[in-house]
N, C-alpha and C positions, 0 to 999 in steps of 0.2 A: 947510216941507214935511216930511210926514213920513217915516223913512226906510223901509226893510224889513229881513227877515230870514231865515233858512233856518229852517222848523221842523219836516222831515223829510226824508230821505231814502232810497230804496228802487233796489233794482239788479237785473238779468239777465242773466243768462247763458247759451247754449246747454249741452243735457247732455254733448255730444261733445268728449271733450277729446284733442288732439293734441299728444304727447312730441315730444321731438326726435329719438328715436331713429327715429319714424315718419317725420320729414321727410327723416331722413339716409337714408331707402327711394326717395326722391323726387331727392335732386340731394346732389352730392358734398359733404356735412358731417357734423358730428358732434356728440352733447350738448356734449361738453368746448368745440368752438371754437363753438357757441351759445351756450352760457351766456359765453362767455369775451368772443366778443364783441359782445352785445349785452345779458345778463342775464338771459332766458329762459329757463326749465323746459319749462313748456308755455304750451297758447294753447285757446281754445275756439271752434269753428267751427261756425254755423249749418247746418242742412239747409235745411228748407222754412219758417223762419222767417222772415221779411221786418224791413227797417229798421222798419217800424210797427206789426209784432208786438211784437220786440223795445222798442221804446220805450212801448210799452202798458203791456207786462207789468213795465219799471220803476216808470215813471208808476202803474200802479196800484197796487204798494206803497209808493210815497213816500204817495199820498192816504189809504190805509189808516193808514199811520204816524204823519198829520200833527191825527188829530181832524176834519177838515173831510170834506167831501162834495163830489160831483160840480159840486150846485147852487152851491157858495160861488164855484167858480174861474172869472174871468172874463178867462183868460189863457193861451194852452196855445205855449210855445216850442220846437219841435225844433232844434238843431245836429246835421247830419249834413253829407257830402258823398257818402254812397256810396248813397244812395237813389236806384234807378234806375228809380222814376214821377215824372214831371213835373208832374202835374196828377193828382188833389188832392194837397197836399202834405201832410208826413207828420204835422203838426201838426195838421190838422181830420181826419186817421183817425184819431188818439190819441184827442182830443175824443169822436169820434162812438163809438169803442168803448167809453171811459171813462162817457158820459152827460154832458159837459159841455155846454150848452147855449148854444147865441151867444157864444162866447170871442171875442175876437181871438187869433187864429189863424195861425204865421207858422215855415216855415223860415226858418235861415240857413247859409250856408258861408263856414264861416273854415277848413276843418278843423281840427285837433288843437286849437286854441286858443276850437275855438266854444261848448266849455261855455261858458267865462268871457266871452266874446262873449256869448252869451244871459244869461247870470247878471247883468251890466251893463246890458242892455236893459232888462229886465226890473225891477231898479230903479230905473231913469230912467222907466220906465213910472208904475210904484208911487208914485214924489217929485213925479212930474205931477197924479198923482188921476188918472191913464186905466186903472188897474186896481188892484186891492186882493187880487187872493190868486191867484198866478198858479205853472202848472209848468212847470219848466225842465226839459229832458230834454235829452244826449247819445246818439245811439245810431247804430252802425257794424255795416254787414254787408261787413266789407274784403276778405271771401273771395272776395268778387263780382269783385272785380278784383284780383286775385292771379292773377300768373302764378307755376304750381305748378314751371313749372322754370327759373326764375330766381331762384338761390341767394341775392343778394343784398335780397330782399324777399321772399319767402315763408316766412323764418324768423320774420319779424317780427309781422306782421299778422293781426287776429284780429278777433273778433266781440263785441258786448255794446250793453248799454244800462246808464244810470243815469241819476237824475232827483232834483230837489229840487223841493218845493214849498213857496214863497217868499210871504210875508205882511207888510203893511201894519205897522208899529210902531204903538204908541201916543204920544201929542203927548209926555208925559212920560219913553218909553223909550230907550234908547240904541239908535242903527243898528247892527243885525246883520252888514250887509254895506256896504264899504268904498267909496272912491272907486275905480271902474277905470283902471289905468295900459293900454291899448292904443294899436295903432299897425302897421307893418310896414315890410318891406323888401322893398318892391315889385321893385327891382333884384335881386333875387335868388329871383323866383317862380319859373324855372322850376326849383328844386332839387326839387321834393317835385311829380309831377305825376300827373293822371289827365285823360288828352285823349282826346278823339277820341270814337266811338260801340262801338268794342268795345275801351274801355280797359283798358290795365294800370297799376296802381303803378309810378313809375321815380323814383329818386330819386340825386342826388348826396350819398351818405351824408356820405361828407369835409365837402364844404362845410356841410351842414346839422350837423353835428356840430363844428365850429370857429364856427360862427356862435352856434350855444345855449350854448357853453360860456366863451364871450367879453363875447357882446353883452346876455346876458339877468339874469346875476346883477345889474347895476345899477339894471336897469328894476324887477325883484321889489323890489328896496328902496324903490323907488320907490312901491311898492305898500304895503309899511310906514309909510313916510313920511308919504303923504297919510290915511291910516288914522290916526294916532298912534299905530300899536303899532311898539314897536323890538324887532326882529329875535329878542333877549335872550328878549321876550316871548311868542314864537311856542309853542303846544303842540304844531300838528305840519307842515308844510309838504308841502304835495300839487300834485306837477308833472304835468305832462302825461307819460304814461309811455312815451317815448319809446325811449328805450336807459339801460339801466341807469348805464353811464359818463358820459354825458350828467348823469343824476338827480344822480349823485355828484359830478359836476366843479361842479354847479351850488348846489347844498347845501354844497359847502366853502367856494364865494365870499360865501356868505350867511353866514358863521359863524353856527352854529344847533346847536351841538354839542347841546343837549337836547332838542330840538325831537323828534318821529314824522318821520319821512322815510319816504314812502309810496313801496315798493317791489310794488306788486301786476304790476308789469311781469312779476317772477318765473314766477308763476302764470296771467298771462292777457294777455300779450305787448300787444303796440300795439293799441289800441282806439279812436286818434284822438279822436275830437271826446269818447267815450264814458268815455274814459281819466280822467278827473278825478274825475266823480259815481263810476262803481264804483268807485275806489281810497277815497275817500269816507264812501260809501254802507257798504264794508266797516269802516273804522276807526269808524264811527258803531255800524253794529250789534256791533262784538266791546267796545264802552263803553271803546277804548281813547283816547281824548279828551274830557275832561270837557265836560261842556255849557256850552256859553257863552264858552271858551274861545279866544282867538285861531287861527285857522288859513288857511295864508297858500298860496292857489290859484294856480296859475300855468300857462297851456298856451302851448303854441307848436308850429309847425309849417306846411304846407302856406300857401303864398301869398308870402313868408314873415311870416305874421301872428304876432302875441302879445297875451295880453292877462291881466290878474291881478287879484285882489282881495284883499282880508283879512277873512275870515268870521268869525261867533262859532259855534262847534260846535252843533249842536240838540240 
């Protein structure tokens, strides 16, 4: 079977960007105990932008990036969970704006962890012969459910898109992207939630932040492991951008002292499903990770799902 591979990537962001010093106008905090404790600068927040604005306007610089054309892709993946139309979902709007023509066409929700959720699908697609040149997008409009005065998540959550677009190897080529290690911890869904019909973010920061910093450096190796890249070999390791202390507790247990450790948390705070491809999508376009190069994806979050792979950089 043959395998696949990443061979672009493109990202979005709204122009409005929100300091902390703006939030601390909003509920009793500060840049110092923001950044302090979760790693955040600022964060970027949608206006009239929609989840499948936002995922378009990725989606259509990965396809510009990637050589191919509308007509080549016969595969279009959204991860999101903040998309609030149920029908059509936001994978056949991307399609229908992009010109993609008859794709299979499909949300999913893992949150945080759903790039690499669709990144996984998406090769198992490709290894079947049920597609041959397929785009992956993450994209979150988290402002939607964001309660503005509840300090303990309105610091965090933001808005974006990112998107790869993922292609067929040849019989002779090595797999660009890895075995997926995923799974979850159902027993412990309700830490990270969005219920109801006029939901808010609520999450139990503690638990979810002793669970990622415990439970998940093993499973990422794990994602080395069935890859044949060891850890040593890694160029740059891009977690789901959670909280910064998290990123860091989790990066020490990998011993990766050389590796890129994708920090774009700084600049553009939780982005959920979205968080992977832009952190990504940026270290691709500034050529700070050589092409072809090991780099080891990991998301996690809401459900409590996870899921990882080991890419070769495009």
């Amino acid at each position: 079977m043959a395998g696949s591979r990443i061979v672009a990537m493109g990202h979005y962001q709204p122009s409005r960007v929100v300091t902390n010093d703006e939030i601390a106008q909003m509920v009793d905090t500060s840049d110092e105990w923001i950044r302090d404790r979760v790693g955040i600068a600022t964060r970027r927040i949608a206006g009239d932008e929609t989840v499948a604005d936002m995922a378009t306007a990725a989606a259509g610089k990965a396809l510009a990036n990637s050589g191919l054309t509308a007509a080549d892709i016969d595969m279009v993946v959204v991860a999101t969970c903040s998309s609030v139309d149920r029908s059509p979902n936001v994978a056949c709007r991307v399609a229908a704006k992009l010109g993609v023509t008859a794709p299979a066409a499909y949300d999913l929700n893992t949150a945080c962890s759903g790039f690499a959720y669709g990144l996984g699908t998406v090769d198992h697609a490709i290894r079947a012969g049920a597609a041959r040149n397929a785009i992956v997008v993450g994209a979150e409009k988290l402002s939607d459910f964001t309660d503005w005065t509840d300090r303990s998540t309105c610091i965090i959550f933001a808005d974006g898109a990112g998107a790869a677009v993922v292609t067929a190897t040849a019989d002779d080529e090595p797999a660009g992207i890895g075995p997926v290690v995923w799974g979850s911890a159902p027993e412990k869904s309700d830490a990270v939630r969005i219920e109801g019909w006029q939901p808010y973010i609520a999450q139990e920061g503690q638990s979810v932040f002793r669970w990622a910093t415990t439970a998940l450096a093993p499973l990422a190796l794990q994602a080395c492991e069935r890859a044949g890249v060891a850890p040593s070999e890694l160029a740059a390791f891009v977690p789901h951008q959670a909280n910064g202390r998290i990123i860091d507790g989790i990066a020490k247990r990998l011993n990766i002292p050389d590796a890129i450790i994708a920090k774009d948390i700084v600049e553009s705070g939780n982005t959920s499903a979205a968080s992977i491809p832009l952190a990504l999508s940026k270290l691709v376009e500034r050529r700070e990770v050589p092409s072809g190069a090991p780099v080891l994806l990991f998301g996690f979050g809401g459900g409590l799902t996870y899921a990882g792979q080991v890419v070769r950089c495009p």
